[in-house]
N, C-alpha and C positions, 0 to 999 in steps of 0.2 A: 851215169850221172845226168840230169835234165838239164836240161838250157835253164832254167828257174834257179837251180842249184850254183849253177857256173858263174852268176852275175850278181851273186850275192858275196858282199865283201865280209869276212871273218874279222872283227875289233880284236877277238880274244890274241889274232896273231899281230897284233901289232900294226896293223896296217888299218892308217887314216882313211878315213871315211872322204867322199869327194861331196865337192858342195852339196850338191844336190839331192846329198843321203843325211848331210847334219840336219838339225832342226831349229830353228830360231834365225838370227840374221837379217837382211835385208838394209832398205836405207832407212835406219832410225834417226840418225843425228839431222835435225830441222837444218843445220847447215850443208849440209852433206844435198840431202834432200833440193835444197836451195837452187845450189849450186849445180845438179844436176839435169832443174827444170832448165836453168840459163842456157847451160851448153845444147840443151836438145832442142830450144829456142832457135839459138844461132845456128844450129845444123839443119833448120826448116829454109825446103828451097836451093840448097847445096846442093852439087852433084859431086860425085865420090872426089875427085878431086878438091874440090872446095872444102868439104869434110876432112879430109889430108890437111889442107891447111892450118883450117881449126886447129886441130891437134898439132901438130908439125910447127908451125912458123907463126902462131897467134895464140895460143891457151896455154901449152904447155911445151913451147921449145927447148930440147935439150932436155927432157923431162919424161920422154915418151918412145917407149920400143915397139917395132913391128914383131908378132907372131906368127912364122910362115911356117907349114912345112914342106916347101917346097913340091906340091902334089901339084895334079894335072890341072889344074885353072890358079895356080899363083903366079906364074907371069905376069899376068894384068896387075894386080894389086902394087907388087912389086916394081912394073913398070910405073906406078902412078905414082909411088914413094918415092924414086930415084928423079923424076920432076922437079916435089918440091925440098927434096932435103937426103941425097945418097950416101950422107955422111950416119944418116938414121940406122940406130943399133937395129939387128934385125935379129929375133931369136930363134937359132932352130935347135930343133931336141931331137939327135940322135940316139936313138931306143934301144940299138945294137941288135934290132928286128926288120931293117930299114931292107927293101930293093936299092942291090946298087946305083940299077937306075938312079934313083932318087937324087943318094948322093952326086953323083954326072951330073945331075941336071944343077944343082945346088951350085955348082962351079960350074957351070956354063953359063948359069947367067948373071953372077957374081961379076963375071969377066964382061958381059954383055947388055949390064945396066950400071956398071960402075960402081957396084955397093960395096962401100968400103969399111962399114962393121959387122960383116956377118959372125954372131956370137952364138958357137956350138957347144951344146951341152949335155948330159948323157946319167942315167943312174948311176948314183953315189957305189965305187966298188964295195963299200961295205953290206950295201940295201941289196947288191945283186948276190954276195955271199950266203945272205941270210936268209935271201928271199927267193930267190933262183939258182940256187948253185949246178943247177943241170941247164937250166936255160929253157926249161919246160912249160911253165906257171903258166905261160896263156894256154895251154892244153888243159889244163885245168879251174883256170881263174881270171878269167879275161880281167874283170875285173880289178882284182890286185896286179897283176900284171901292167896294165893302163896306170892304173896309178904310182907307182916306183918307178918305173921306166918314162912316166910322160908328165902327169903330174906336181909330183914331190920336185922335180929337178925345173920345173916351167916357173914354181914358184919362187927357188932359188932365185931363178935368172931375174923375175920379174922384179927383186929385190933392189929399192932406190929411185924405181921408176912411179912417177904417180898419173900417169896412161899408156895404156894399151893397145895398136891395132892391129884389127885381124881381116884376114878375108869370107867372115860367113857368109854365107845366102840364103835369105828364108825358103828359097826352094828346096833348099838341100834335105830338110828331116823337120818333123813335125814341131822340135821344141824351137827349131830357131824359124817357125814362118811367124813367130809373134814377135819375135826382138825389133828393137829400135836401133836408130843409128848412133846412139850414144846412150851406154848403161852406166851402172855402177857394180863394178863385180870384185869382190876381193881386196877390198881397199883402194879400190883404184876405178879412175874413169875409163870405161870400153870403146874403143869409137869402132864402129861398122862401116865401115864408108861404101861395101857391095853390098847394103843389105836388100837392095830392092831389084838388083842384078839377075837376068834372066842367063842359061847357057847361050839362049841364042846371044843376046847383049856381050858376052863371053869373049862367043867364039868370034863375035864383028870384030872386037876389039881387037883381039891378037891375031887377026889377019891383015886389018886394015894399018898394025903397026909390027908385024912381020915377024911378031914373039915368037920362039920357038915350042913345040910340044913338049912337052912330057914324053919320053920314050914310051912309056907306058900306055898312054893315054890310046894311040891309035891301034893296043892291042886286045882294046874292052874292059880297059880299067878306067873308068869315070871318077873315080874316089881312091884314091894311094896311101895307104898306111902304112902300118909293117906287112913285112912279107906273111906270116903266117895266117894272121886272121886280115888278108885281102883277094881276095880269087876274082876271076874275072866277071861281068857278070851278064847273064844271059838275056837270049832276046826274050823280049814282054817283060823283062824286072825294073823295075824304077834302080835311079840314080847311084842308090848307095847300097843296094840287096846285097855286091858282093861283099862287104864289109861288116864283120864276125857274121857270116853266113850262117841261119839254123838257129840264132840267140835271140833275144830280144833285149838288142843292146845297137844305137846308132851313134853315141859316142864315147868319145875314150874319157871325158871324164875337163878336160882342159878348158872348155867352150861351153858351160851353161848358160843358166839363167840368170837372173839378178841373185844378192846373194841370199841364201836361204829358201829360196825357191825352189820347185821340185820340177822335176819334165813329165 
């Protein structure tokens, strides 16, 4: 089967399409629109923390979850949420493809930033019966795979909430070095608060505030998924090669573009 083959999502099996693959969408409502220029206004000039703010304790308190998955550069973010507000829901999606690592670290710093709604969530067992019943489907369909196990259940969670933050970086992959520090994705306002965050800026930070690693991280995993499609990755590759190694595929599907837009 070709890597072309692997990343292309099958409708006929029932399995939703991810933003990026519908067609239409975006910010049409002049309010919506509005409203978006405002916040991205107020986010000029911010540094990530101030951006926290915004979103956190001034636009949408009480109204807005964090998206971590706890990989090798979430520390910092997460250090800068527990700042202004550790009471902030914080969503992570257990894919049941996770390094244990991962999980470890997930409760290490739960314990070590005092966050006290960390809300796990995981593929619906019915989506896994019908959809994985071997537990195989990323050997075959990264794609569908991504989407039932990260996806479909991220949307769940996101249910109630009307913003988002996450820890992108436009260094990380080509679709996200164009993003801004506040979108509009899925109904909902995005806030980026690292979008201009170098590793070097990173690694300052979690030295100079004693953040812990990622287990992984000092093992040649700069980018942490699931176990299967993440390998280590070698010297001369950029940041995220080891991640579905061989595809042409750098994200799972959770973290696009505005909505309707393609990468």
């Amino acid at each position: 089967m070709s890597a072309a083959s692997v990343t292309v999502l099958d409708v006929k099996r029932g399995i939703a399409p991810r933003v990026f693959d519908r067609i239409g969408g975006g910010v049409t409502d002049p309010r919506i629109a509005a409203r978006l220029t405002e916040l991205q206004t107020a986010a000029q000039g911010r540094d990530a923390l101030g951006i926290l703010k915004l979103a956190l304790a001034e636009e949408f308190a009480g109204r807005t979850a964090v998206v971590s998955s706890f990989g090798s550069e979430s520390a910092v973010l997460l250090h800068l949420v527990a700042q202004v507000d550790p009471t902030t829901p914080i969503l992570f999606l257990n894919t049941g493809k996770l390094f244990g690592e991962t999980l470890r670290y997930r409760d290490r710093l739960q314990d070590l930033l005092g966050l006290t709604d960390i809300r796990t969530s995981g593929p619906h067992p019915g989506d896994r019966a019908r959809l994985d019943p071997e537990g195989a489907l990323w050997s075959r369909d990264t794609d569908a795979c991504c989407n039932f196990r990260k996806v479909v259940p991220l949307r769940r969670s996101l249910e109630g909430f009307e913003a988002q933050i996450t820890g992108r970086k436009r260094f990380q992959t080509i679709a996200r070095s164009v993003m801004a520090p506040v979108e509009y994705f899925e109904g909902r306002f995005r806030f980026n608060p690292l979008a201009d965050w170098t590793l070097a800026d990173l690694d300052a930070y979690a030295t100079k505030h004693e953040l812990p690693h990622h287990p992984l991280a000092d093992d040649g995993y700069p980018s942490i998924g699931c176990m299967p499609c993440t390998r280590r990755v070698q010297s001369g590759e950029s940041y995220r090669d080891g991640r579905w190694a061989g595809l042409d595929k750098d994200e799972c599907g959770i973290h696009t573009g505005l909505d309707g837009d393609g990468i």
